[in-house]
Every structure is written in C-alpha cells, then in structure tokens.
N, C-alpha and C positions, 0 to 999 in steps of 0.2 A: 140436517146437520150442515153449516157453515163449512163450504168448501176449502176453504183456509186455515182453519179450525181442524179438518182430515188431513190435511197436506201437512200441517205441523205434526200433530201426532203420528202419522204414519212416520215421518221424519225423525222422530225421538226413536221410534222402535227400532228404526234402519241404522238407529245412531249417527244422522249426518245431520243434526238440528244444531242449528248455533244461537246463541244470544243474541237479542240485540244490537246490545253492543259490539259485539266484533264484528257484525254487519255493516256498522256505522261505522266502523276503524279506516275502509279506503277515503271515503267521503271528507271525515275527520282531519286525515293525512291530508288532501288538498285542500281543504282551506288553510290551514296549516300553513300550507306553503304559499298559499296565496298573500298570506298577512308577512310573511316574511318575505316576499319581491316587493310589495308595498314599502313594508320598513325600507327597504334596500332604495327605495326611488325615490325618497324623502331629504335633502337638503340637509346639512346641519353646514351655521358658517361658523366659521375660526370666528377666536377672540380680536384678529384685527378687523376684518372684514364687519366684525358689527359695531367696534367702535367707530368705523368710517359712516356707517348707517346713522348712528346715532346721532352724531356732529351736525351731518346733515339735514336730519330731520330735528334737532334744536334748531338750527339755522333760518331753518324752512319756517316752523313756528312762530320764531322770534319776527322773522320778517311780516307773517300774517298780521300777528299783534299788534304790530306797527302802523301797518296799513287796517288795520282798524281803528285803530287812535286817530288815522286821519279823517275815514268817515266822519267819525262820530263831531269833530271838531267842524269839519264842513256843515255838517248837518245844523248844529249849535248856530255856527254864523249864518245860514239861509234861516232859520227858526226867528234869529233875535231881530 
C-alpha cells in the first residue's frame, strides 16, 4: 500500500485530514499579495504629464518625417 495513501487515511480516521484546498490557502494568500506590491510599483501618470508626452513625441515624429523627406530628395538628386 502507498505510504501516503495510509498517512491520509489514517488522517481521516484521527480526523486531522484537510482538503486540498485549504492546504493551498497560505500559498494562495502569498501570491495574492505578491500581485498586489506589483500593482502598487506600477506607475500611472496624471492626465497632464501624458499630454506633455504626447506633444513631444508628435514633435519627435514630425521632425523624423521631415528628415526623411530630406533623404529621399538627396537620394533623387544623386540618382538623376
């Protein structure tokens, strides 16, 4: 017989056998809490702080853009 298998059953009879599940209740409990000091170290920004973001990275973009138009226009004049 499965030595674990007697240790449970004897367990029932002693009446000290528990579930699974409330086995897994401390473990349960710490991730738990692990997911909420995560939440907690996670960043959110105010509505002006991202509209500064934004501006800037339109900004940023638009100048990229630009500077690719010049490329392509160099390019064009060494080509023709």
């Amino acid at each position: 017989m499965n030595s674990s298998f007697a240790d449970t059953q004897l367990a029932r009879q002693q009446g000290r056998w528990e579930p699974p599940s409330s086995r897994m209740e401390p473990a349960r409990h710490a991730l738990v809490r692990i997911f909420q000091q995560v939440q907690t170290r996670t960043r959110t920004m105010s509505a002006e702080v991202r509209k500064a973001v934004s501006a800037r990275m339109k900004r940023y973009w638009a100048e990229r853009r630009r500077g690719e138009g010049e490329v392509r226009a160099m390019r064009t004049l060494s080509e023709g």
